[in-house]
N, CA, C and O atoms as a GROMACS GRO file, in nm:
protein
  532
    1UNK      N    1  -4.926  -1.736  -0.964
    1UNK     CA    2  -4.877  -1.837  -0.873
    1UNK      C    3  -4.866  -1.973  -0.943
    1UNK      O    4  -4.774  -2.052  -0.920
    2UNK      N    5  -4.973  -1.995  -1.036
    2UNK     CA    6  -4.953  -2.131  -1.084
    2UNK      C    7  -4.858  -2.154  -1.211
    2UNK      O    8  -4.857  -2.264  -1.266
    3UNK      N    9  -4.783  -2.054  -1.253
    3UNK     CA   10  -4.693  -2.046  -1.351
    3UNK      C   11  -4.588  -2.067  -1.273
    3UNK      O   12  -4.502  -2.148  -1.307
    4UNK      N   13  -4.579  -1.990  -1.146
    4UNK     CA   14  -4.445  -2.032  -1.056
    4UNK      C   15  -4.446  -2.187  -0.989
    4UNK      O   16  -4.344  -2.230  -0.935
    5UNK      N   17  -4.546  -2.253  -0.995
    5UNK     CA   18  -4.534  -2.353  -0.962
    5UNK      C   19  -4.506  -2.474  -1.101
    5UNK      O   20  -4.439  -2.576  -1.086
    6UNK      N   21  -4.562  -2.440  -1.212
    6UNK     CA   22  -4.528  -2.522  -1.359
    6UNK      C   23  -4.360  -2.501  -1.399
    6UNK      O   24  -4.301  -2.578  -1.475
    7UNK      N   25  -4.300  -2.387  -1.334
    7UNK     CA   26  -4.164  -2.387  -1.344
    7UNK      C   27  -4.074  -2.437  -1.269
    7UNK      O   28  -3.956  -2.464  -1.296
    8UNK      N   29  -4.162  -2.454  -1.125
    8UNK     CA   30  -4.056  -2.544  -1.028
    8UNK      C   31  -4.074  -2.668  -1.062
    8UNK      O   32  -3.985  -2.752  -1.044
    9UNK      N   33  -4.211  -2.701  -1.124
    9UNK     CA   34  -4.212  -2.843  -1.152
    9UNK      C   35  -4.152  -2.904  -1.280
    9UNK      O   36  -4.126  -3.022  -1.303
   10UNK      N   37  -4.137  -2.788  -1.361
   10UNK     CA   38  -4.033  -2.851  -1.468
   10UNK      C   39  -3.864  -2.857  -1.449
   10UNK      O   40  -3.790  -2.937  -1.506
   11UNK      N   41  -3.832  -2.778  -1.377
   11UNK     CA   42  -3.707  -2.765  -1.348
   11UNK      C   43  -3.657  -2.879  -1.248
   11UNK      O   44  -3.539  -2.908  -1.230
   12UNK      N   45  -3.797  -2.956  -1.167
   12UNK     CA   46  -3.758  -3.102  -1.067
   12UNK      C   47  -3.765  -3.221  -1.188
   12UNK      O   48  -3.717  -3.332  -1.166
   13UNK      N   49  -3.828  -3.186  -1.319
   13UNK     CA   50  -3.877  -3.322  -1.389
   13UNK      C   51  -3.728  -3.267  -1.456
   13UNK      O   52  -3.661  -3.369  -1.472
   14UNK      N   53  -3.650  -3.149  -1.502
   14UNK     CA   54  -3.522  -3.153  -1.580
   14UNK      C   55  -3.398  -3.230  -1.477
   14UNK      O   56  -3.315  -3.310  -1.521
   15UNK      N   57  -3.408  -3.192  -1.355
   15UNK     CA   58  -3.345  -3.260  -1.260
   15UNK      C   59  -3.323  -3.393  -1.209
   15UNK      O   60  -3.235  -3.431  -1.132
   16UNK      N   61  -3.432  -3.468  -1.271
   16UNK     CA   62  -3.501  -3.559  -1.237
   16UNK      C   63  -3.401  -3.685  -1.340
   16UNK      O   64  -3.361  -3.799  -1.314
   17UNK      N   65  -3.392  -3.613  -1.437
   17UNK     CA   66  -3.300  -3.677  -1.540
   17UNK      C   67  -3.157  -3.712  -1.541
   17UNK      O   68  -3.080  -3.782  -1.607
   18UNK      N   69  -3.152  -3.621  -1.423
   18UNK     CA   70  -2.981  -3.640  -1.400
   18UNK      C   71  -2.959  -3.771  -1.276
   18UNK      O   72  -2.849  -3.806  -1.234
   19UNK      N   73  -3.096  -3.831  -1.233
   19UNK     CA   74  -3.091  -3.890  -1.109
   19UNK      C   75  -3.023  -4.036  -1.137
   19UNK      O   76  -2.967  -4.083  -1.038
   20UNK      N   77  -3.020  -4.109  -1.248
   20UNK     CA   78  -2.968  -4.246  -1.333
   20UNK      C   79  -2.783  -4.173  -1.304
   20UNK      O   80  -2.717  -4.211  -1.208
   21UNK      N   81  -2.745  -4.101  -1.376
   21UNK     CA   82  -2.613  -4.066  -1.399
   21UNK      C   83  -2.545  -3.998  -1.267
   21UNK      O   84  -2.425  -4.003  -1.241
   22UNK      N   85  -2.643  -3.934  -1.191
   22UNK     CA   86  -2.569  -3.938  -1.026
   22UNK      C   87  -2.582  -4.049  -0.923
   22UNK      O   88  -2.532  -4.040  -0.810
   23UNK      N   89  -2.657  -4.160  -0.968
   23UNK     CA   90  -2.638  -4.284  -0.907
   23UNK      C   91  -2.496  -4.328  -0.948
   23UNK      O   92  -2.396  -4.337  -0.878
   24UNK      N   93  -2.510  -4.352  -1.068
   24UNK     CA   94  -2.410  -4.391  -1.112
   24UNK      C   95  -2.238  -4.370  -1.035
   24UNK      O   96  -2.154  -4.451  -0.996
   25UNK      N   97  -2.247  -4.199  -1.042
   25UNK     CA   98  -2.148  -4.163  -0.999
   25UNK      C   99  -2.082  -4.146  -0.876
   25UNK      O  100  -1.960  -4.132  -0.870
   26UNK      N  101  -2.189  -4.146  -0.732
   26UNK     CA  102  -2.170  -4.228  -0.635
   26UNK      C  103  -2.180  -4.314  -0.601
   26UNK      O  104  -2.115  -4.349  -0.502
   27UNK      N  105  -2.257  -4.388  -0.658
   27UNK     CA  106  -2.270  -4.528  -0.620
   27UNK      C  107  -2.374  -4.540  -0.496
   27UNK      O  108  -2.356  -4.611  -0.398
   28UNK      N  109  -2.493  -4.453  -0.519
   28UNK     CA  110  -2.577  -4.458  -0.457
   28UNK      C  111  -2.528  -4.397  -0.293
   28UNK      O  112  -2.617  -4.425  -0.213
   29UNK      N  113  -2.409  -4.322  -0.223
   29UNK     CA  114  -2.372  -4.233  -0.142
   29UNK      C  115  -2.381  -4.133  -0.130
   29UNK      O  116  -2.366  -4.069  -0.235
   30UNK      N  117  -2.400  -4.078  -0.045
   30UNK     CA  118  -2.366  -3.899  -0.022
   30UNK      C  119  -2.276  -3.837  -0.049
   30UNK      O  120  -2.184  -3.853   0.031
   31UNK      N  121  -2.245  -3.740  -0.162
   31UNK     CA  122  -2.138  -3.717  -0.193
   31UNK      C  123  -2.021  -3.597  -0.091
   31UNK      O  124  -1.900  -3.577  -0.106
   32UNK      N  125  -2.107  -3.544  -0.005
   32UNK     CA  126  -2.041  -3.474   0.133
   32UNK      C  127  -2.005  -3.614   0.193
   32UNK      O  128  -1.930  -3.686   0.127
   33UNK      N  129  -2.051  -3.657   0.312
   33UNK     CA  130  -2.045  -3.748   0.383
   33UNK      C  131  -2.010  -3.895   0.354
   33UNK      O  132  -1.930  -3.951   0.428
   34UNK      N  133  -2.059  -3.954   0.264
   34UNK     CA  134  -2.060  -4.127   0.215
   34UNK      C  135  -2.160  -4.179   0.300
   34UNK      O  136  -2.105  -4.284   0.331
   35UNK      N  137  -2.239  -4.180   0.343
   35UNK     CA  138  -2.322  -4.210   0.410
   35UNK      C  139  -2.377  -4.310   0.294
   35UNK      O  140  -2.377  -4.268   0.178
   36UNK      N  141  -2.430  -4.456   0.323
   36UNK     CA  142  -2.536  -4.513   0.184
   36UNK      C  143  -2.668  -4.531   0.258
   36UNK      O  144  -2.681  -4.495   0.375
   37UNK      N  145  -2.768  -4.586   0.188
   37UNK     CA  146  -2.850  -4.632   0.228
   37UNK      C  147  -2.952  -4.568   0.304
   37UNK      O  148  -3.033  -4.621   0.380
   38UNK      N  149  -2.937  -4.409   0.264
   38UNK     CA  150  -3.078  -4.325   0.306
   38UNK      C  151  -3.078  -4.264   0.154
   38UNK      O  152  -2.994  -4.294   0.069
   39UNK      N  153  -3.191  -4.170   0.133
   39UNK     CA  154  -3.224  -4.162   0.062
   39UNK      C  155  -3.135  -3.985   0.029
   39UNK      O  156  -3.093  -3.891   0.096
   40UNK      N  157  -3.146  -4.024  -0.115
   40UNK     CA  158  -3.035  -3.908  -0.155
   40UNK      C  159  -3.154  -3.803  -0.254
   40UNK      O  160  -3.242  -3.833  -0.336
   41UNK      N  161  -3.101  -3.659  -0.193
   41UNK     CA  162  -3.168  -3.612  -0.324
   41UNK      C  163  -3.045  -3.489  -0.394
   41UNK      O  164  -2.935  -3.465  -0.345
   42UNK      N  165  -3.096  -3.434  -0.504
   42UNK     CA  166  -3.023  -3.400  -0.608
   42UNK      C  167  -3.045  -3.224  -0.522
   42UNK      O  168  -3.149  -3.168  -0.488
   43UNK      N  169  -2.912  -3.184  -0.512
   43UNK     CA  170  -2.882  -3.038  -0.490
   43UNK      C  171  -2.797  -2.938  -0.549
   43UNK      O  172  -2.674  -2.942  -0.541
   44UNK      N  173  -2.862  -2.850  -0.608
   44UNK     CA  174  -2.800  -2.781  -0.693
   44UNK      C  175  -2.690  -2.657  -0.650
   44UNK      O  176  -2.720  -2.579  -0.560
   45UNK      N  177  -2.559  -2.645  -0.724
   45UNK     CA  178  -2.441  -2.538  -0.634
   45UNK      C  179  -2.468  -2.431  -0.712
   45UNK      O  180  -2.445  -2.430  -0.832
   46UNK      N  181  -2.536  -2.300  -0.625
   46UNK     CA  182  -2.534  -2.206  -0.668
   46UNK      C  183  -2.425  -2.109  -0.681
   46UNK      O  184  -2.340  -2.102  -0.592
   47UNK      N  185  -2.420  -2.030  -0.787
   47UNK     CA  186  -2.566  -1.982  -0.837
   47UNK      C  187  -2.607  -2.050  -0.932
   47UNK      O  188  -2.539  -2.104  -1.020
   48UNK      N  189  -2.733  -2.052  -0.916
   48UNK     CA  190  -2.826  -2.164  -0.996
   48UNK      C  191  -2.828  -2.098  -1.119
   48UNK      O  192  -2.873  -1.984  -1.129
   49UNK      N  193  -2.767  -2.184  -1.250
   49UNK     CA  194  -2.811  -2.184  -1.377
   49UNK      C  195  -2.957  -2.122  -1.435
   49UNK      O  196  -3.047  -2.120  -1.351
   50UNK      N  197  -2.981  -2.083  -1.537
   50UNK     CA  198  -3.113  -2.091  -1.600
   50UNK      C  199  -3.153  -2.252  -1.642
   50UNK      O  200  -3.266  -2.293  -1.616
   51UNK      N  201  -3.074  -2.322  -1.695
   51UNK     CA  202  -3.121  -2.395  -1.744
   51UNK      C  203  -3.022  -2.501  -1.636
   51UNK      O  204  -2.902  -2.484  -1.614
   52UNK      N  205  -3.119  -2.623  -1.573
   52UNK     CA  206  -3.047  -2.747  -1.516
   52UNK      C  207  -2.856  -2.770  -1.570
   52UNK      O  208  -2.843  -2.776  -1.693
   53UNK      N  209  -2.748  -2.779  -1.502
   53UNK     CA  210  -2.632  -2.818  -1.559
   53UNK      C  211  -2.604  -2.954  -1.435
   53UNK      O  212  -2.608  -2.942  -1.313
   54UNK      N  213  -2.574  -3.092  -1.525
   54UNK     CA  214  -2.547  -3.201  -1.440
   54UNK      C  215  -2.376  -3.170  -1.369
   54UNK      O  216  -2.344  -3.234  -1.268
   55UNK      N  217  -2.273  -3.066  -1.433
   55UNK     CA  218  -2.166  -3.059  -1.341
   55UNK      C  219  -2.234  -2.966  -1.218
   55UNK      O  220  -2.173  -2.985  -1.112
   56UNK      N  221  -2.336  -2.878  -1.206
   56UNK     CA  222  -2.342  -2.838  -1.065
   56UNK      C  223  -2.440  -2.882  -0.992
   56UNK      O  224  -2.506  -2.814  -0.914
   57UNK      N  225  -2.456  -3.049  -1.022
   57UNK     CA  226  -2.558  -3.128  -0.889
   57UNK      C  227  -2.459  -3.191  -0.814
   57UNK      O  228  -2.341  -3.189  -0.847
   58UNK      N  229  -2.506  -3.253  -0.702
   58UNK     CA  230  -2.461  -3.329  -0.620
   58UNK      C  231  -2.558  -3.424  -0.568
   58UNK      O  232  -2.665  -3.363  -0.569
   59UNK      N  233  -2.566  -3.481  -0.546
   59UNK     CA  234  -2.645  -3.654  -0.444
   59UNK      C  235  -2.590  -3.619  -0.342
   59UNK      O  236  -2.468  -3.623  -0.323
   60UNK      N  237  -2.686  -3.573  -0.254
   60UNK     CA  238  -2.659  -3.532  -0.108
   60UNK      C  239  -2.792  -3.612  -0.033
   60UNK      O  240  -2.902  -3.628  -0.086
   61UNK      N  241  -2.751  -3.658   0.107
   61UNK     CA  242  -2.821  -3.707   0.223
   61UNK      C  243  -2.920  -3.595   0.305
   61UNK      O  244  -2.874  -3.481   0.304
   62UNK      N  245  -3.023  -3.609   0.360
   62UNK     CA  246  -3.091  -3.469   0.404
   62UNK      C  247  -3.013  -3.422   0.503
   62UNK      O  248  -2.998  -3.301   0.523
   63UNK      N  249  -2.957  -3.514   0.571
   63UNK     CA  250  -2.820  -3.474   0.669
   63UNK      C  251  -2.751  -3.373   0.655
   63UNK      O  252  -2.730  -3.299   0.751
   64UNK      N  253  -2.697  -3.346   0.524
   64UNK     CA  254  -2.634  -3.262   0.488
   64UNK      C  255  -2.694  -3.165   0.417
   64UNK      O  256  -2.651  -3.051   0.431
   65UNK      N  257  -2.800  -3.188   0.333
   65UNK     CA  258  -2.878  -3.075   0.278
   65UNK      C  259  -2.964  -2.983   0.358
   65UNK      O  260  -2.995  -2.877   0.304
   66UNK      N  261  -3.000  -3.004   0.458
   66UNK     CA  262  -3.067  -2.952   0.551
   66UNK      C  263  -2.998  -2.829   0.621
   66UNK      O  264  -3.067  -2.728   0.625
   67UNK      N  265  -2.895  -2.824   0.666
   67UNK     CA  266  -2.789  -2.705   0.744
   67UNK      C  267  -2.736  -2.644   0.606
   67UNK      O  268  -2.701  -2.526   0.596
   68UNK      N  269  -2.735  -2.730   0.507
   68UNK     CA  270  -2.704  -2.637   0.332
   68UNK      C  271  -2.808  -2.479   0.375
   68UNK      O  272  -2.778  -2.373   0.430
   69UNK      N  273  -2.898  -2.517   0.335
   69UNK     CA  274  -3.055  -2.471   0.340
   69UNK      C  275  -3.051  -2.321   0.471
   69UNK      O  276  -3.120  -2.219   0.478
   70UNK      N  277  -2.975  -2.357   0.530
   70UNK     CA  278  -3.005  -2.219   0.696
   70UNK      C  279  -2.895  -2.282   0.742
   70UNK      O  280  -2.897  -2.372   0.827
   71UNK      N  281  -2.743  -2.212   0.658
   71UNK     CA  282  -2.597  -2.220   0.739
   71UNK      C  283  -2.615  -2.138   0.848
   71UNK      O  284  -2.511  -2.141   0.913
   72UNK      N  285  -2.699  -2.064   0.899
   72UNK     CA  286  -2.687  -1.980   1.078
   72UNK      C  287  -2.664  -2.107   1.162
   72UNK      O  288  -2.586  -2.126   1.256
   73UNK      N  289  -2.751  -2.185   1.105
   73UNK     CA  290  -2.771  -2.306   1.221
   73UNK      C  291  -2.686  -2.442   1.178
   73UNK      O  292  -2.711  -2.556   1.218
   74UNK      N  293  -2.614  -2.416   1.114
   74UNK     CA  294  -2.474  -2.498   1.125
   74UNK      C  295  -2.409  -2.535   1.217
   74UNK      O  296  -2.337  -2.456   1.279
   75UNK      N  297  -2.417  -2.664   1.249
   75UNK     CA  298  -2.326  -2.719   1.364
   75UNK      C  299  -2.194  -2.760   1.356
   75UNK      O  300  -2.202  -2.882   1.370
   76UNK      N  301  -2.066  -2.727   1.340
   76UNK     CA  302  -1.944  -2.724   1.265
   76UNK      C  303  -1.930  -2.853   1.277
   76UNK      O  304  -1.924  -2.916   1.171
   77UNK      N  305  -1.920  -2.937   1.420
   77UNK     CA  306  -1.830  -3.055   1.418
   77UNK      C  307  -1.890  -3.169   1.335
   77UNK      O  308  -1.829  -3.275   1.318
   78UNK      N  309  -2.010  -3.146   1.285
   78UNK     CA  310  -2.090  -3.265   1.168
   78UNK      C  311  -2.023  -3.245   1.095
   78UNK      O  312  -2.028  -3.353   1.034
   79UNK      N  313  -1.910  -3.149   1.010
   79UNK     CA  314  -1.877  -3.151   0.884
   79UNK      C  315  -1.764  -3.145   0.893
   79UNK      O  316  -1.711  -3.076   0.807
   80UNK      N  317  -1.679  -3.205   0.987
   80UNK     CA  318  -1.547  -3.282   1.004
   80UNK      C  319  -1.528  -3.370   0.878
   80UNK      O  320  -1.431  -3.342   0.808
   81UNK      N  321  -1.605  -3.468   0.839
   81UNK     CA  322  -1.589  -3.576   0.669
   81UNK      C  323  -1.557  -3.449   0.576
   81UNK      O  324  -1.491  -3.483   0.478
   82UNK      N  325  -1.570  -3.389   0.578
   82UNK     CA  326  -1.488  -3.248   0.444
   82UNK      C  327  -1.374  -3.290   0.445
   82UNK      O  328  -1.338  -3.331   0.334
   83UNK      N  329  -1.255  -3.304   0.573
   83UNK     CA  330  -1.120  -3.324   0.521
   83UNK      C  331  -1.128  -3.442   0.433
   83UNK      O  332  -1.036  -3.433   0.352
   84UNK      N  333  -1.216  -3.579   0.406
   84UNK     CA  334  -1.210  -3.637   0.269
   84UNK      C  335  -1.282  -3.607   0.127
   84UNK      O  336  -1.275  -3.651   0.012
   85UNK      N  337  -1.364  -3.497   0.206
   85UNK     CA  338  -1.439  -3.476   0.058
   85UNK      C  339  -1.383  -3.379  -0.038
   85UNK      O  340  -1.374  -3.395  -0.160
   86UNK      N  341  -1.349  -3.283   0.028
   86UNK     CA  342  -1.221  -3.187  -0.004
   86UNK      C  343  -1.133  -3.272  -0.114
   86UNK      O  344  -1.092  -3.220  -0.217
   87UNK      N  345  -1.117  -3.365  -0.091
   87UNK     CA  346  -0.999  -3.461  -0.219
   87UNK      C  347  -1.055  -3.527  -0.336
   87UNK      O  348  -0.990  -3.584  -0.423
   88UNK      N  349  -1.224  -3.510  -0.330
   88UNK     CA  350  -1.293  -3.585  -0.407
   88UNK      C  351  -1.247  -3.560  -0.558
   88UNK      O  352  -1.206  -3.445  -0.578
   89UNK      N  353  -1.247  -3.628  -0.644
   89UNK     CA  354  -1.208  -3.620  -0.813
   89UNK      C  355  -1.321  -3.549  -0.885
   89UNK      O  356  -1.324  -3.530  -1.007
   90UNK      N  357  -1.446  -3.500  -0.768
   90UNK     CA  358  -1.568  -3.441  -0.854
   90UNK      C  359  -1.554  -3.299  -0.839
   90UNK      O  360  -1.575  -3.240  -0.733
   91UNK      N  361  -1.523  -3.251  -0.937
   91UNK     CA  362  -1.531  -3.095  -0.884
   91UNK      C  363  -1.609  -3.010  -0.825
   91UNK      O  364  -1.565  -2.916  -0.759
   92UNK      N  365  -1.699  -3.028  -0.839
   92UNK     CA  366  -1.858  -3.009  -0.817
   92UNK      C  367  -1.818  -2.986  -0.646
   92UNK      O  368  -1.803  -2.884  -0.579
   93UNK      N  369  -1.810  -3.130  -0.614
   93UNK     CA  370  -1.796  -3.157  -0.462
   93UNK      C  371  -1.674  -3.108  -0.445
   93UNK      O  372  -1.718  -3.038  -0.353
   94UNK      N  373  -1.553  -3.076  -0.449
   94UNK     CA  374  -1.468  -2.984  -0.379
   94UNK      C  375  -1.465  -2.869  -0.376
   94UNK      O  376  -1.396  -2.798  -0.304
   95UNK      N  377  -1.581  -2.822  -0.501
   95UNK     CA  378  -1.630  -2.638  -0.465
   95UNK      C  379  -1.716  -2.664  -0.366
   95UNK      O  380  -1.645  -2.629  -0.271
   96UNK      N  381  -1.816  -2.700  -0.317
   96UNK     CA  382  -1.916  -2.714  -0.198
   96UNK      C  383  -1.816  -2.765  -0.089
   96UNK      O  384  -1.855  -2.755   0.027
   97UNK      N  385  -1.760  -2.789  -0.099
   97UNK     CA  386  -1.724  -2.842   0.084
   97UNK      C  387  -1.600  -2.743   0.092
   97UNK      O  388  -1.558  -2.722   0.206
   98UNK      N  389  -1.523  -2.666  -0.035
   98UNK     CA  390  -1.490  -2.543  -0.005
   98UNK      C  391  -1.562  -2.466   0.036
   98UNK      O  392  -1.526  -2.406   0.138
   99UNK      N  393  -1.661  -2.442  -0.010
   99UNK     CA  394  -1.767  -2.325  -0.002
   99UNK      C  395  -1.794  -2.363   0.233
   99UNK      O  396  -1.765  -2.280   0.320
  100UNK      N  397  -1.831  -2.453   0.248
  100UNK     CA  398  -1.853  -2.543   0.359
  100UNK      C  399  -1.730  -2.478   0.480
  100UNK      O  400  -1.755  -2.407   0.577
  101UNK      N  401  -1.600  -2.527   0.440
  101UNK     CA  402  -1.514  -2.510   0.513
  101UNK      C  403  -1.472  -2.377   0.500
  101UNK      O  404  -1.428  -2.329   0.605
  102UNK      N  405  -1.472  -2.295   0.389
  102UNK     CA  406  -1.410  -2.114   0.439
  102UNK      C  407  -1.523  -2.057   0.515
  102UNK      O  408  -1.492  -1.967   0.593
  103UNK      N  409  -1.673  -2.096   0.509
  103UNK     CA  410  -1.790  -2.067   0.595
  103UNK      C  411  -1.704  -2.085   0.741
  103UNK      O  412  -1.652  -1.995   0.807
  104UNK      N  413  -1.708  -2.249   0.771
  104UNK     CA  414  -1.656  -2.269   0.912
  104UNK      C  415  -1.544  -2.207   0.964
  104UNK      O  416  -1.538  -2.158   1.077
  105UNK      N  417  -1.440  -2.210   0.870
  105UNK     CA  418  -1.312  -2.142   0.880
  105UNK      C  419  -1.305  -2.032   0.925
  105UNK      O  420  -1.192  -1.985   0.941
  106UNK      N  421  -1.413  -1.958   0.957
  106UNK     CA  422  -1.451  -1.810   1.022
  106UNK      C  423  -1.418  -1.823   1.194
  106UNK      O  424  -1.372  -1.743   1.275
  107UNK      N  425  -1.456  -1.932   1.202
  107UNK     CA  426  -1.470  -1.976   1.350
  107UNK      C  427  -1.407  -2.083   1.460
  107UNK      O  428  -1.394  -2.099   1.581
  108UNK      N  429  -1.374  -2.155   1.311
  108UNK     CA  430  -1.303  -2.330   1.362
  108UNK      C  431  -1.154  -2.357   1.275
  108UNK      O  432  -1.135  -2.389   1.157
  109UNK      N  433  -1.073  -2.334   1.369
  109UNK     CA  434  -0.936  -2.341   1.321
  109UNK      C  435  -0.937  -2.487   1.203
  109UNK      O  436  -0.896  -2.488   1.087
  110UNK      N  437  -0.997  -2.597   1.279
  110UNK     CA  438  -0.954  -2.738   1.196
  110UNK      C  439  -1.000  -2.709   1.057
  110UNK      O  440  -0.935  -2.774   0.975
  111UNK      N  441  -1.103  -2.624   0.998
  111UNK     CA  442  -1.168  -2.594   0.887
  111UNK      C  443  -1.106  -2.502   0.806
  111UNK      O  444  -1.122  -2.510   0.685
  112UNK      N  445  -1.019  -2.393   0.865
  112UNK     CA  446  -0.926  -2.338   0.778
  112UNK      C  447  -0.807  -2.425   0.788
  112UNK      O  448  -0.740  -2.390   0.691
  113UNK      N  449  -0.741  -2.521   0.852
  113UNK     CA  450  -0.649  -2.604   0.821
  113UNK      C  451  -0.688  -2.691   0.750
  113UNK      O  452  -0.596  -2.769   0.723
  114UNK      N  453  -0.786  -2.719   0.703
  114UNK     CA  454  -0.820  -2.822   0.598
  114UNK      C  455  -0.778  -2.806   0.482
  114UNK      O  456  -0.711  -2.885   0.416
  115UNK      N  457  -0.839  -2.639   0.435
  115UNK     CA  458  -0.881  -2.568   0.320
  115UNK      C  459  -0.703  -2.536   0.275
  115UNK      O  460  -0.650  -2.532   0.163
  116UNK      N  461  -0.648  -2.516   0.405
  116UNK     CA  462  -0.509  -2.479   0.369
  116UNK      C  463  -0.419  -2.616   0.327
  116UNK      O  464  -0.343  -2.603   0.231
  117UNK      N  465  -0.425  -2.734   0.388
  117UNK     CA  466  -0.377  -2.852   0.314
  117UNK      C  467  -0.389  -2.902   0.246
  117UNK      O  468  -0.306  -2.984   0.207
  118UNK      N  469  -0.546  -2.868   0.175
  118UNK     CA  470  -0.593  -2.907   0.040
  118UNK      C  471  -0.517  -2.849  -0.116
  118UNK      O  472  -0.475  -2.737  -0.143
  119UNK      N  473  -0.521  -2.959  -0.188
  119UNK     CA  474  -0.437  -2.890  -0.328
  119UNK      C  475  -0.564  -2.854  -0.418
  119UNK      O  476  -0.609  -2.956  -0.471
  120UNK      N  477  -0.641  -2.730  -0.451
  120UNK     CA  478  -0.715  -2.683  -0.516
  120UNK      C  479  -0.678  -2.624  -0.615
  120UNK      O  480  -0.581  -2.553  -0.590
  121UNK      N  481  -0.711  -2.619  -0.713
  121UNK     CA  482  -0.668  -2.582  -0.844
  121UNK      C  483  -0.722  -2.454  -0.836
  121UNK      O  484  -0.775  -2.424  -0.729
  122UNK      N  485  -0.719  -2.345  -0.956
  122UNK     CA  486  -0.751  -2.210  -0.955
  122UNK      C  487  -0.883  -2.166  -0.956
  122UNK      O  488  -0.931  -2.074  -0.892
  123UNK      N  489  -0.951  -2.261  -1.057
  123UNK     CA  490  -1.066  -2.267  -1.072
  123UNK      C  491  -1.144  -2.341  -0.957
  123UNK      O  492  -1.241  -2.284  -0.907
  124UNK      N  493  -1.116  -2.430  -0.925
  124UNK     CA  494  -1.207  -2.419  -0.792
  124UNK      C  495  -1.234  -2.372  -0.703
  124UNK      O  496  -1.341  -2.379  -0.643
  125UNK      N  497  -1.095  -2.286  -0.667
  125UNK     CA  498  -1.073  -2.207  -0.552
  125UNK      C  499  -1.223  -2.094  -0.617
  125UNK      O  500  -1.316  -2.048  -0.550
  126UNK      N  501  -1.196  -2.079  -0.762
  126UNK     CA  502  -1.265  -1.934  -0.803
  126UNK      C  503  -1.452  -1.989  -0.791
  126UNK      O  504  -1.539  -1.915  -0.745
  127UNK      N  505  -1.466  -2.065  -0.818
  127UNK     CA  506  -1.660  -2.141  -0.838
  127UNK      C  507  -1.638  -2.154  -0.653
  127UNK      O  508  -1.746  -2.145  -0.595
  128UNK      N  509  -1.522  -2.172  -0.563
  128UNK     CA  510  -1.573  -2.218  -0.468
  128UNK      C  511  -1.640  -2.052  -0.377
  128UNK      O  512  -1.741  -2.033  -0.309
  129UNK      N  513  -1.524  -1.959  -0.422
  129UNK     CA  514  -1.541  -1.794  -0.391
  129UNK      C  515  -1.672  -1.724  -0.437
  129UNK      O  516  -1.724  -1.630  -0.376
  130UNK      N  517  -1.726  -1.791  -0.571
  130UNK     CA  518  -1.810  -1.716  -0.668
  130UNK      C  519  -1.962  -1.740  -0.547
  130UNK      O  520  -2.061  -1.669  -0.563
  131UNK      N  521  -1.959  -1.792  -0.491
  131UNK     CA  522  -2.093  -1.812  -0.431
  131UNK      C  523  -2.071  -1.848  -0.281
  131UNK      O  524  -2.074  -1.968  -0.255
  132UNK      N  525  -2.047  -1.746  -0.165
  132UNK     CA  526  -2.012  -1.791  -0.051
  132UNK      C  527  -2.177  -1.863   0.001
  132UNK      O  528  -2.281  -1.842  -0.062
  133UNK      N  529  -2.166  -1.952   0.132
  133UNK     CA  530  -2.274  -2.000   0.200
  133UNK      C  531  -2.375  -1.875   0.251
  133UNK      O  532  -2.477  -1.901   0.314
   0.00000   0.00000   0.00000
């Protein structure tokens, strides 16, 4: 047990490193939502690496990390802000809020019309497929 815990704790102190350069890159926001001024933590897009990679974090709000965590209990109309995140220049973030919207898109027309007006390149479409919610 305490080896499994020296590995989660090295893998938060490798994570931990990326926290300067994802400020940076939002500008201290949520990168789902834009939300500022709560506290952001670092979430990783699986499938999770062996080793930490800074293209698959994100600076997410608990707002949003929280229904990440147990999509059963996803409330669709909170994740209406996808139709702008969907356009984001981070790739990272337009595989997750793909990943987000073909989830909803099961159920909520506006979420597969999103996914369908969006211009996604091949590869995202494919990292956004490689790991459904």
């Amino acid at each position: 047990m305490a080896k499994g815990l020296e590995k989660h704790q090295e893998r938060e102190r490798q994570l931990s490193l990326f926290g300067k350069d994802l400020t940076c890159r939002v500008r201290s926001c949520c990168e789902l939502c834009g939300t500022n001024g709560v506290k952001l933590s670092i979430y990783e897009l699986a499938p999770i690496p062996k080793e930490p990679e800074f293209e698959r974090c994100l600076f997410l709000c608990k707002s949003c990390t929280d229904p990440l965590n147990k999509p059963k209990q996803l409330v669709s109309d909170y994740w209406r802000f996808l139709s702008e995140a969907i356009w984001s220049e981070t790739p990272v973030v337009k595989i997750l809020a793909g990943r987000i919207l073909d989830y909803i898109g099961r159920s909520e027309k506006w979420a597969g019309d999103i996914l369908e007006e969006a211009y996604l390149d091949e590869e995202i479409i494919e990292h956004a497929k490689e790991q459904p919610l």
